[in-house]
Every structure is written in C-alpha cells, then in structure tokens.
N, C-alpha and C positions, 0 to 999 in steps of 0.2 A: 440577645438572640441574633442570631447570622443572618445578615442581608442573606444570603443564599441560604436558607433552610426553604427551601421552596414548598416541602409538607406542611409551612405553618398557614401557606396563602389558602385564604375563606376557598370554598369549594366552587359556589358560584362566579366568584372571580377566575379559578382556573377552566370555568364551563367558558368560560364568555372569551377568554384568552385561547382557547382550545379553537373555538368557532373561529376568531377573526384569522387562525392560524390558518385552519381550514382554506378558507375562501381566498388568501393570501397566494397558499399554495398553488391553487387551482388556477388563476388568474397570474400567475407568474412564470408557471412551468416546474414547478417542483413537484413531480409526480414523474411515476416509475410504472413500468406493468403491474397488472394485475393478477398472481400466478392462478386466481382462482377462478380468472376470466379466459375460455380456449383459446380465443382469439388473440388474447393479447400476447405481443412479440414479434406475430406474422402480419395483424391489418394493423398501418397506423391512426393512431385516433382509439382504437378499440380497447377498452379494460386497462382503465387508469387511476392511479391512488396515487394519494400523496407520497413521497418518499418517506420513510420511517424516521424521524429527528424526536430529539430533544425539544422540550417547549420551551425552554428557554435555555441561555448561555451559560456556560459552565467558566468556575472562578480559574483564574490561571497568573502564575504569579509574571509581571512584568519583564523582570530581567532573566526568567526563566527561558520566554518567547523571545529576548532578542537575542539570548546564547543559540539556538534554535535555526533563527534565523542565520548567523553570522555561518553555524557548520555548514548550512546547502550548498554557496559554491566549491569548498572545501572537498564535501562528500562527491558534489560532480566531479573535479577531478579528477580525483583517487578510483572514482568507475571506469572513468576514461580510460588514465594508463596502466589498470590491470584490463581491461579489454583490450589494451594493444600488447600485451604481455601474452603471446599464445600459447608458450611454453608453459607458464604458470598455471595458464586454465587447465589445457591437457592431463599436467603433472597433477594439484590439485585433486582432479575430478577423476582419476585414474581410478580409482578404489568404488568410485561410489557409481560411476560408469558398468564396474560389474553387478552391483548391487539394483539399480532401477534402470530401466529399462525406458524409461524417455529419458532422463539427462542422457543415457547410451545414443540415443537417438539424436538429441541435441549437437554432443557432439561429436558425431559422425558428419552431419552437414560443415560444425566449424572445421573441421579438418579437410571436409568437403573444397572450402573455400580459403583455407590455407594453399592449396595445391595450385588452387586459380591464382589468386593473387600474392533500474534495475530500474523489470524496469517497468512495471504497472503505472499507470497513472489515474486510477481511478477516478471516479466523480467528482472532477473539477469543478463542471459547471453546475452540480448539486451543491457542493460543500459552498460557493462563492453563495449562491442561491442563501442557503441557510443564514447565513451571515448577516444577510439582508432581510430576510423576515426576521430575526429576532433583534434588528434595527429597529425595523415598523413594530414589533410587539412591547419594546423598551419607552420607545415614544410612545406610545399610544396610553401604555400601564404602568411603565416603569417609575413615575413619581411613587404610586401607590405603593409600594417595598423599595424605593433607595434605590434603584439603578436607573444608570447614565447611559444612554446608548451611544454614545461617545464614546465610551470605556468597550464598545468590543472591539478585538481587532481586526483589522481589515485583510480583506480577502479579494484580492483581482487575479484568479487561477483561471477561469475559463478566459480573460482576455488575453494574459501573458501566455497561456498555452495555443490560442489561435494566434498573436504573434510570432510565437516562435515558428510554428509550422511557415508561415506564412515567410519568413525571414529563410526559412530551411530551402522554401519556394526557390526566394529571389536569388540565393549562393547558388542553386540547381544550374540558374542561368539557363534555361529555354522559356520563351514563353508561352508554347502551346505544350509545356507539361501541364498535369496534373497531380492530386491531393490524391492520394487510396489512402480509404479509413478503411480498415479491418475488425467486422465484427462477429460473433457467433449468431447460429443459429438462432432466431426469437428473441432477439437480445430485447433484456425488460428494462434495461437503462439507455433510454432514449435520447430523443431529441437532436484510332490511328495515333493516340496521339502517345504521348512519353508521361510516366511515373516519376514527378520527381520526389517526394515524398511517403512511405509506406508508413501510418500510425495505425498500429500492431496493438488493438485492443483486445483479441482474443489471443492465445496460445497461450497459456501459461501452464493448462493442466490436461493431463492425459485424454480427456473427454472433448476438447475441443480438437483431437487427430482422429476420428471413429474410424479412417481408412487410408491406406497408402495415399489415394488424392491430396489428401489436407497435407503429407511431409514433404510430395512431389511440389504441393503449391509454396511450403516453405520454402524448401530449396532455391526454387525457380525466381523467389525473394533476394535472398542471399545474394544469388547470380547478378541481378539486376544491377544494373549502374542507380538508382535512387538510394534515397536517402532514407536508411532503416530508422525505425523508433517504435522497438529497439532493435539492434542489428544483434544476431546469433550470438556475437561473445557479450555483447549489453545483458542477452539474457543469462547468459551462465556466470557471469558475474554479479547475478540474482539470485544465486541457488545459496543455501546456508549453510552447504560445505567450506564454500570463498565466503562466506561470513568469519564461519572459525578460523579459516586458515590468515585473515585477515588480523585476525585479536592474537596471533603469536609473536611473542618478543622478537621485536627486530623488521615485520614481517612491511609496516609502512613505510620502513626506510627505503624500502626496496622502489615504491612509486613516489615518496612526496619527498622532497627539500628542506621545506621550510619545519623548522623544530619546534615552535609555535605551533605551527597548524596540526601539526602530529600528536602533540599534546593535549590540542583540542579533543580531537576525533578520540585518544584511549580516554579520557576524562567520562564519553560519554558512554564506552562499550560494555555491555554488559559479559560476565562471562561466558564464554565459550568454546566446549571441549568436542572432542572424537572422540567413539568409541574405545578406543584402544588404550588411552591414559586408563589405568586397570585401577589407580588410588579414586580418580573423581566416579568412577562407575562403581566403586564401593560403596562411595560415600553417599552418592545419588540412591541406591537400594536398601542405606542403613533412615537414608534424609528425604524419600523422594519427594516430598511435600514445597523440596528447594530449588526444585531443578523441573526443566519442561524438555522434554523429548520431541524432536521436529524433525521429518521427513524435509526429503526435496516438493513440499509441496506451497500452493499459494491458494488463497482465498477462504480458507478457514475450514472448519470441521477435522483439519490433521492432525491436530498434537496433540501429544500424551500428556494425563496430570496425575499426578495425585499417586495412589497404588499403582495404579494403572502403569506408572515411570519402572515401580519394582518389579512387576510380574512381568515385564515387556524384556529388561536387562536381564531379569534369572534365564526366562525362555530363549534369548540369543547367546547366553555365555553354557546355556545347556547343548544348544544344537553346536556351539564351537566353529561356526561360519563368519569368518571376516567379511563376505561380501553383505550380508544381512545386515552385520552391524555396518556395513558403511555407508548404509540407505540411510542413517540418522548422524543425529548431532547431540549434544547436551548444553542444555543451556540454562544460565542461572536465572530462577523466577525472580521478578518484578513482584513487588506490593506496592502499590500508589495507594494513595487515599484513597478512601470513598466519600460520595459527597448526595447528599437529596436531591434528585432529578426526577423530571415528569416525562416519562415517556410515550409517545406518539406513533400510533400503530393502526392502519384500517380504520384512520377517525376516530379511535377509542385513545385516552389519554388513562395514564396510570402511575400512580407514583411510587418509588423504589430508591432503593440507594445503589449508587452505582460507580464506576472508573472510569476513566479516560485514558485516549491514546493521542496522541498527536503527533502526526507526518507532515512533515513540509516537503513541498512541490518544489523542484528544480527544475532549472532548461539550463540544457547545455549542448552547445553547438560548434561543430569544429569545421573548419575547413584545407586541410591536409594539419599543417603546421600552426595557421591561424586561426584562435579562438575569438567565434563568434560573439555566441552569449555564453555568458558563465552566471546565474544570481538565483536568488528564491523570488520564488512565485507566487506565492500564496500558500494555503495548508489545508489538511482535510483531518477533522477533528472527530474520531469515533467516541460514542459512547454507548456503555453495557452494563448490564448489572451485576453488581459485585459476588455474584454466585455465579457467573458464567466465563468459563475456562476460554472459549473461542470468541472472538473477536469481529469476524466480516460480517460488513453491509449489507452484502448480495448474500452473504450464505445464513440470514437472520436473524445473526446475535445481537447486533450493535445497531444504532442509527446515528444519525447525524447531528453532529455539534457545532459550535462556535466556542471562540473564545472572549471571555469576560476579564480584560486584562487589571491587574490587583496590585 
C-alpha cells in the first residue's frame, strides 16, 4: 500500500491531525477572510478562517522539482527582454487589442508611456506558511504512516519576496522613499515623501477598474519614476496571447542566446495555438476534450472544457468575427496524476482524489543594464480535485499544498 494513500489513515487519526492543523493555523497566521463574515476585508481582525490547504503534503518526484527550479531564472529573463521588446507586445496584442477591451486598455497606457520614455505573485507568505505546518503535522504523526518531514521541500517565498522588495528599496537610492503595496478592495488575503517601490497586488482583472479613477491611478503608476512590480509591459507580457506567440518556432531566439536554456524552456511548453490555425480548430471541435480555451483572463473561473471548447468554436467560426476569436487561445490539456488527498475547508476536512499544479516564485531585478537578482524563490503548490476544471485559491477551487519530495 502507498505511503501516500492518505484514504487508508484510521479516521480518528485524521480528526486529531485535522485539530492540531487547526490550531496551528490560527496561532501562526495562516487564515484568510471570512467571505461569510460582512466585516471581514474592511475591519482587521474581524472574520477569519484558516486558509483552505491540503492536510498533508503531496508526493513530488525529486528531479522533477529541481528541473522546476533550475527554469525560474531562465523564465525571468525571457519576461524581461520581451518586456523591453515594445514592438513585439504592440504587434502581438494587435488583434486581441480589438477583441477585449482591458488588454485595449492596457495597452493604450503602454504606448502611453512609450511616448514618455507576469506577473501575480500570489500567497507567498501563505504557501511558505503551509510548508511549515505540514512540517509540525509530519513530526508530530508522520512516524505513524512513513513520512519524513525532512523529505518536504522548502519554501522561504515570503522572506526572498520581502528581500527583494527591500533590495528594489536600496537600487531606488533615496532614503526617505517608500514601499506602496497595492491592494483591492476588502482584500480577504491579508496580513511628502517619494515611492520607490509600487507591489501591484491588484489589477489583473476587469473588476478591479469599476471606474476611470482606478486607469487614471494606473497610468499615474506608469509615470512615476519607482520601481513597478509589475510595470505595464511585465503585465502584458502576462496575457496568453504572448504565451502562444512565445511557443512559435524560432520565436525564443528572438530574446535568449544561450541554446541550452531555449531548449529548456520548449522542453517544458505545452501546446499552444490562435484561433486562426483553421487545422488545430478542427481538431479541437472533432477532440475538444484535448484542448482548453483561455481568455486574456487571471484567477480562475475563465476557461473553457469539455463541450463547452466545441459549442464556443462553432459559435465564433458561425458569427465569422476575427476580433472574437482573438479574445482567446487554444491550448493543449494537461492530465497529471491524481493522487488521495484530504482536503481542508471552514475546519471541515474531506477526503477526495485530486491534481496538483506547481509555480515557482521568481525575483528578478534590473538596474538599467545591471542585473540585480535573477533566482527562484520558493513555490506555491495548488491542489483540486480531480473533477474540477478551474484551478484558483482565491476563486475556490484549489487549496494549498506542499511538496513531499520522492
């Protein structure tokens, strides 16, 4: 039987594991709003739960996680010098500019700031958190089923990400600047002078602009002499259009050098098409079960599966609008394993089978010509159950993992 069959542990054992997780969390800071508390978002302190995680770590094969590792400076580059690539964005996002109406928006500022002169970083200090209680839950119980809390990997993202900031500080050179954190509205993921640092935790999706204020306050970002994270072409360098247009034959020669590291990076791309290839939009309507259709959007609830991929293509290739179809992409699905997981929800635990995603955190830091930092950070490890199409933390599908290195 599987050290990781976690359905086979006594029930009482996962009550009692459930409990110590509990109180773990609450005494450590791993709690999120409460969306079913009014208050919570706007008073701090008020309507708090634990963050939704996994109760224990999920298996992950060793040299999978230091391949993983080894792409994050790699991947920062390659963000870098298509962000300084304006033409490429503009060209690129040309098509899909007519199509949605915030990247149109987006980049109107970047062209904004042409004239003048990816980049989420989600729950750092959540995901490092996790890492750590299912340290204390592996000591604590981990003899009783075979595991080594040795054996997870480690996670220092919330300290290398206040590093970085802080290093982004000192390159500023003033010492009576300041840090602006930018966050939304009731945000449930807590915890005279000059700006030298902007960390841009909100904008990513139409709902965080409700009114010209919010694109005036971007812009006026943009303008600033500090140091964006991310800066306007960081984020359109985010959007899944410059994803595809990234996976075209020939298209990384164009930013990276080394033939090595190019071969990294397609080693790991999954595929991805335009509307317009008229053979893979067949095949996607004859296969759609193969393929996932993705808007310019972030944080989950947007993509297409299943039928849903054919009825979506028949309906754009009936109305015969190129701008429609260039609000998306196609892209070839992923099947990972699934694996027996106990999921952790409002203090209720439940057991299921489920997937994993795994991101690893970058910094990367320039100063004109000189690179700062370039390396990985640590990683934020989602997991879902194997029936569910969408993937975000914040939008409910997934919780929070570790890895159990194998």
């Amino acid at each position: 039987m599987s050290l990781f069959d976690y359905h086979r542990l006594d029930q009482q054992l996962l009550h009692t594991i459930a409990y110590d997780a509990l109180v773990w969390s609450s005494l450590h800071g791993l709690v999120v709003g409460d969306n079913s508390v009014q208050r919570s978002g706007s008073v701090p302190g008020v309507g708090l739960v634990h963050a939704p995680i996994a109760l224990l770590p999920t298996p992950f094969p060793q040299n999978q996680w230091r391949q993983a590792s080894e792409l994050a400076p790699i991947f920062n580059e390659l963000v870098d010098r298509v962000s300084l690539d304006a033409s490429f964005l503009q060209h690129s996002l040309s098509r899909t500019k007519e199509a949605d109406e915030f990247t149109s928006r987006l980049l109107d500022i970047h062209s904004n700031m042409l004239q003048l002169n990816t980049i989420a970083t989600s729950f750092a200090g959540l995901s490092n958190l996790v890492t750590e209680l299912h340290r204390y839950i592996l000591s604590n119980h981990g003899k009783l089923f075979g595991l080594d809390s040795r054996s997870i990997a480690a996670n220092d993202a919330v300290n290398q990400n206040a590093e970085a900031l802080a290093k982004a500080w000192s390159e500023y050179n003033n010492p009576r600047a300041v840090i602006m954190i930018i966050v939304q509205a009731e945000e449930r993921n807590m915890n005279g002078q000059q700006i030298s640092v902007i960390y841009f935790r909100a904008g990513y999706t139409p709902a965080d602009y409700p009114s010209e204020s919010e694109w005036k306050a971007r812009l006026l970002m943009e303008k600033s002499s500090a140091i964006k994270c991310p800066s306007i072409s960081y984020h359109l360098v985010g959007t899944k259009k410059i994803q595809q247009e990234l996976a075209k034959p020939g298209v990384l020669e164009r930013f990276l050098d080394n033939k090595e590291d190019i071969a990294k990076l397609r080693k790991c791309f999954a595929g991805l098409w335009s509307l317009d290839e008229s053979s893979i939009v067949e095949k996607a309507i004859e296969n759609p079960e193969l393929f996932v259709m993705k808007p310019q959007r972030e944080g989950g609830g947007n993509n297409i599966y299943g039928d849903d991929v054919r009825e979506t293509l028949q309906k754009l290739q009936k109305l015969g609008s190129e701008e429609d179809a260039a609000a998306y992409i196609l892209m070839q699905r992923i099947f990972p394993a699934n694996s027996a997981t106990v999921l952790m929800r409002n203090g209720c635990w439940s057991k299921d089978h489920a997937i994993s995603e795994l991101g690893i955190f970058g910094t990367y830091l320039r100063n004109k010509d000189k690179v700062i930092i370039n390396k990985q950070n640590g990683y934020l490890m989602r997991t879902k159950i194997s029936s569910s199409d969408e993937g975000g933390v914040a939008a409910g599908f997934a919780v929070l993992d570790s890895l159990y290195l194998t």
